[in-house]
C-alpha positions in Angstrom: 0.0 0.0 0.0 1.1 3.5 -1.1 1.9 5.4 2.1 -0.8 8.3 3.2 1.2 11.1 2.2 2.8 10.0 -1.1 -1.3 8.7 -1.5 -2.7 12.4 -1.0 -0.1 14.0 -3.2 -1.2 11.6 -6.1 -4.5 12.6 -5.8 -3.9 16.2 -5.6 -1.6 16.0 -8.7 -4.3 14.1 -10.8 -7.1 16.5 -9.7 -5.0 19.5 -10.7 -4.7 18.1 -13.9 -8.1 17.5 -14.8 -8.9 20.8 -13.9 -6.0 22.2 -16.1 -7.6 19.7 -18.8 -11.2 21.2 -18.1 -9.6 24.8 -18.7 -8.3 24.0 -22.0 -11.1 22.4 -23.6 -13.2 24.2 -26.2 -16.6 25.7 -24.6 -19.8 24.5 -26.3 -22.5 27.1 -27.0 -25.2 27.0 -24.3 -28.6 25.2 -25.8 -31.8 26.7 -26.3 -34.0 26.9 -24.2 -36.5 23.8 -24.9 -38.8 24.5 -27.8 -37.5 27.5 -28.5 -35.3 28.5 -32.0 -32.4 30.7 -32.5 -32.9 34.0 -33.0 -31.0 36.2 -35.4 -30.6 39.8 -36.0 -31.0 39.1 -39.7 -34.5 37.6 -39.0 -37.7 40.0 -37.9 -40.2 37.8 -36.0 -43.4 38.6 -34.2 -45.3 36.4 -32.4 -49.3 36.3 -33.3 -52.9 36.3 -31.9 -55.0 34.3 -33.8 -54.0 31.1 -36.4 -52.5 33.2 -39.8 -48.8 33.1 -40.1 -47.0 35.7 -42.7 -43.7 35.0 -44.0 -41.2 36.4 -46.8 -38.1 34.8 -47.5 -36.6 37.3 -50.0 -36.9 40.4 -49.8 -33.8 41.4 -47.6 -31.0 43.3 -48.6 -28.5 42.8 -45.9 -25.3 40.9 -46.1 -24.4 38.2 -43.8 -21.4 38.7 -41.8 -18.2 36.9 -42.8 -20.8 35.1 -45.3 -19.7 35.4 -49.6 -22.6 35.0 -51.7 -24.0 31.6 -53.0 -22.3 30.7 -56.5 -24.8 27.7 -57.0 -22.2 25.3 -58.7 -23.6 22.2 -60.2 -27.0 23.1 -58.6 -29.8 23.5 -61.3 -31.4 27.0 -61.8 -35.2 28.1 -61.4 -37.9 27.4 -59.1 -36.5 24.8 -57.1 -32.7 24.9 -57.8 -30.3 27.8 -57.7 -31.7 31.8 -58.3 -30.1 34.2 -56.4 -32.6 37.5 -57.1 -34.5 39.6 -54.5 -38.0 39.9 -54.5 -38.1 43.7 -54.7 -40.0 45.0 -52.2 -41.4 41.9 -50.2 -39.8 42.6 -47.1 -41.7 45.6 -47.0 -45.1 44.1 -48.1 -45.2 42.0 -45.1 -44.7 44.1 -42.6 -47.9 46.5 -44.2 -50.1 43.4 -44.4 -49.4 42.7 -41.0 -50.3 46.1 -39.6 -53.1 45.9 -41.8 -54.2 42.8 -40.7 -53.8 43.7 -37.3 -55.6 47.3 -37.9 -58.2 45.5 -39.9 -59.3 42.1 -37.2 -57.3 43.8 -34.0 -55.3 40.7 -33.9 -51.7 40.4 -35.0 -50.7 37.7 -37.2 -47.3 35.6 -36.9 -44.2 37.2 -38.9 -41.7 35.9 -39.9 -39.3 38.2 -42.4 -35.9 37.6 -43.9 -33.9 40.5 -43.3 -30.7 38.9 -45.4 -30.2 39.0 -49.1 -31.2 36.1 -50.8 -27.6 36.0 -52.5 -26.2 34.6 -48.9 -29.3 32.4 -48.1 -32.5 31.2 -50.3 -34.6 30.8 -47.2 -37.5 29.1 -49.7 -35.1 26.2 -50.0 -34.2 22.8 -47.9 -30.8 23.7 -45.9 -28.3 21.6 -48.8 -29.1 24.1 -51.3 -30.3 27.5 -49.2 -26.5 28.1 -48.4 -23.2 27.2 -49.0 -21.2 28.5 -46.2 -21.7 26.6 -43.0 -21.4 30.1 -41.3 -24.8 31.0 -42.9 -26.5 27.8 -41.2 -27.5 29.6 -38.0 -28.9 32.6 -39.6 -30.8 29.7 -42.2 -32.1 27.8 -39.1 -33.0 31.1 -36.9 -35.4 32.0 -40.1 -37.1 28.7 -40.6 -36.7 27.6 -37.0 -39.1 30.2 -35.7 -41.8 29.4 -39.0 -41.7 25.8 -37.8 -42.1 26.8 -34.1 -44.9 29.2 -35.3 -46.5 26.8 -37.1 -46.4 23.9 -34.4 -47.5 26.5 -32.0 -50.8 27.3 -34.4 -51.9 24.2 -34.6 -51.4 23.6 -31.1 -53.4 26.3 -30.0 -55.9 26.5 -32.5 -56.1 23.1 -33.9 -55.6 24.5 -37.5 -54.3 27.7 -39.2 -52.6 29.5 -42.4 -49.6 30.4 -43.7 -48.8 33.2 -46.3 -46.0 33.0 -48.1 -44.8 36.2 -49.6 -43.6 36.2 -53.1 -42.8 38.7 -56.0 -42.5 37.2 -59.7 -42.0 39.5 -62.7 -44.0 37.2 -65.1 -47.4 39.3 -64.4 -46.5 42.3 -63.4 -50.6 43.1 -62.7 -51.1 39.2 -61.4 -51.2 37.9 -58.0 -50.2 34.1 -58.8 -51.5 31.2 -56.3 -48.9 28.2 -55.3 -50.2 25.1 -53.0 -49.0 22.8 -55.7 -52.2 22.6 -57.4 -54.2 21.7 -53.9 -51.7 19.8 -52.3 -50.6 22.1 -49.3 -54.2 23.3 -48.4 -55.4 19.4 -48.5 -56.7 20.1 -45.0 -58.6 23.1 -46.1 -60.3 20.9 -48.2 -60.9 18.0 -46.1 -62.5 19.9 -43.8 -64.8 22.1 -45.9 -64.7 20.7 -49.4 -62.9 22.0 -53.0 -64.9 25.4 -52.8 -63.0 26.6 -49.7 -59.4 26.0 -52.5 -61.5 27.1 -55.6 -64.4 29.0 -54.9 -65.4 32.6 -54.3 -64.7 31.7 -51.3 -61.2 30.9 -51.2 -58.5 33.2 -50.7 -58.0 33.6 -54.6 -61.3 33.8 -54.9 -62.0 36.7 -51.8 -58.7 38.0 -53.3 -60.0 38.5 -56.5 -63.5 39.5 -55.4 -61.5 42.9 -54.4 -60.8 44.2 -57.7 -56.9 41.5 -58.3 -56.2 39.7 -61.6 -55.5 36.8 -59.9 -53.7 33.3 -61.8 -55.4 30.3 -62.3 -58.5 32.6 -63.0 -60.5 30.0 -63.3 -59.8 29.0 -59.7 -59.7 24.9 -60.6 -57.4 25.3 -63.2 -53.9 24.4 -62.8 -51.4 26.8 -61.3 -48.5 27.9 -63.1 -45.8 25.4 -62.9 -43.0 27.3 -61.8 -44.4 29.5 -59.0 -46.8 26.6 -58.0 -45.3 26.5 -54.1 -42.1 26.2 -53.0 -40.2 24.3 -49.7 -41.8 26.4 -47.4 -45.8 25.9 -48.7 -44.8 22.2 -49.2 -42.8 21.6 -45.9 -45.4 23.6 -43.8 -48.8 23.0 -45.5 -51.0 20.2 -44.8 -48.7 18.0 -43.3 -47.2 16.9 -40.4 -47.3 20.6 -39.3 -51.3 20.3 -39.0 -52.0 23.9 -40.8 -52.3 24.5 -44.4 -50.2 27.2 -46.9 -50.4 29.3 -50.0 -47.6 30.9 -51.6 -48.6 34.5 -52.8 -46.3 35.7 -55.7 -47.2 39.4 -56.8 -46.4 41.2 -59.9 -44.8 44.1 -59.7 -47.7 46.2 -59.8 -48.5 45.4 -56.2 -45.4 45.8 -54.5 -43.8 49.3 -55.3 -43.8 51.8 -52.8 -46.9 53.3 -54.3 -49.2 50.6 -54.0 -48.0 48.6 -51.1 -50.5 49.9 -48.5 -53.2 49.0 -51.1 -51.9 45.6 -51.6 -51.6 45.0 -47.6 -55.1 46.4 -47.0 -56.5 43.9 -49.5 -54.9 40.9 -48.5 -56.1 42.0 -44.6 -59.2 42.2 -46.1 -59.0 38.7 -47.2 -57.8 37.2 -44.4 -60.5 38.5 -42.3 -62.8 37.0 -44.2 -60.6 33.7 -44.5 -60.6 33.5 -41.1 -64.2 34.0 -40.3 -65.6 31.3 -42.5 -62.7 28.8 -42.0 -60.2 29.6 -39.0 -62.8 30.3 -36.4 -65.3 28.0 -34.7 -68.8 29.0 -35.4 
């Protein structure tokens, strides 16, 4: 047996060491708190009031820090590859129809607003192809982190709800073009209250064009246009797992300059409202 002394310097020399060890190590970052997502100054949020969920994934114009844009090599271009483009004016748009919705029902919607350029992250895109520098990833997952949260959070509360995706396409400039993937991601709309609620006068198309917008498919059953037809954020959120359904909402450009924005955000209030009373609200 070791004598007592040379015993109690051992042990004093071993816990020194670990502590020394302890020192040097790399620090992990500190985990959220449970259920909750990152946050990121590059991302405006706002929590909501009642089940309608705005979001707009490209209309920022800020760089990411110690982020160099996307070059998209060997990924294909378009609607679901590699595009790199703003949506002028987007950014903007939401926050008016938010305000507007809240002005016009005296509840506020979810938000959910990309304050980066597209260029450094295509937030409308699954996380291999929305960024190429791993630097970018918690800026990517701060944005659609807090749009899954919202949406979980919607259906928990509510037991059903609706996301807007804002778009802006510059194919019909004095269009407002409908994407759920021809149905697809408002499937629970329809289950619950049958085709009319998708492709009536009714629907949002339908209450949207009721106020005085060219809106594509006009004929509300037709097919949409198959490259604005929904993205990854309409077909990851909408009638899924997530238990809410989605539209995206591309506008020309006729709808989103500075002149016309309020208009635009006072209509689409408009629509919600009425959305919301004959389909989002327990009579």
């Amino acid at each position: 047996m070791l004598p007592l002394r040379r015993f109690a310097l051992i042990t004093v020399a071993l816990t020194l060491a670990a502590v020394v060890a302890l020192a040097d190590a790399p620090v992990a970052p500190a985990p959220h708190a449970a259920g909750k997502p990152p946050t990121s100054p590059l991302v405006a949020v706002e929590p909501g009031e009642f089940p309608v969920i705005l979001s707009a994934p490209h209309g920022g114009t800020k760089d990411v820090p110690g982020v160099s844009p996307r070059k998209g090599d060997g990924l294909p271009v378009g609607g679901s590859g590699f595009f790199a483009g703003r949506d002028g004016g987007t950014e903007e748009l939401a926050h008016a129809t938010a305000a507007a919705i809240a002005k016009k029902t005296g509840k506020k919607p979810y938000l959910v607003v990309a304050q980066f350029h597209r260029k450094f992250i295509d937030a409308n895109r699954p996380p291999e192809i929305a960024y190429e520098d791993p630097k970018a990833k918690p800026t990517y997952d701060a944005y659609r982190g807090t749009l899954a949260a919202y949406c979980r959070e919607v259906k928990k509360r509510y037991g059903r709800g609706l996301l807007l995706d804002i778009h802006g396409q510059g194919r019909m400039k004095d269009t407002v073009i409908r994407g759920t993937k021809d149905g697809k991601t408002v499937a629970l709309l329809v289950q619950r209250y049958g085709e009319k609620a998708h492709t009536g006068p009714n629907s949002f198309f339908g209450l949207l064009a009721a106020g005085g917008y060219k809106v594509y498919p006009e004929k509300l059953a037709d097919k949409e246009y198959a490259a604005l037809s929904g993205g990854d954020t309409v077909q990851t959120y909408g009638s899924g797992d997530y238990g809410i359904d989605a539209i995206q909402l591309e506008f020309g450009g006729d709808f989103r300059d500075a002149a016309s924005r309020t208009a635009t955000a006072d209509k689409v209030a408009a629509a919600v409202a009425k959305f919301t009373e004959l389909y989002l609200t327990d009579k």
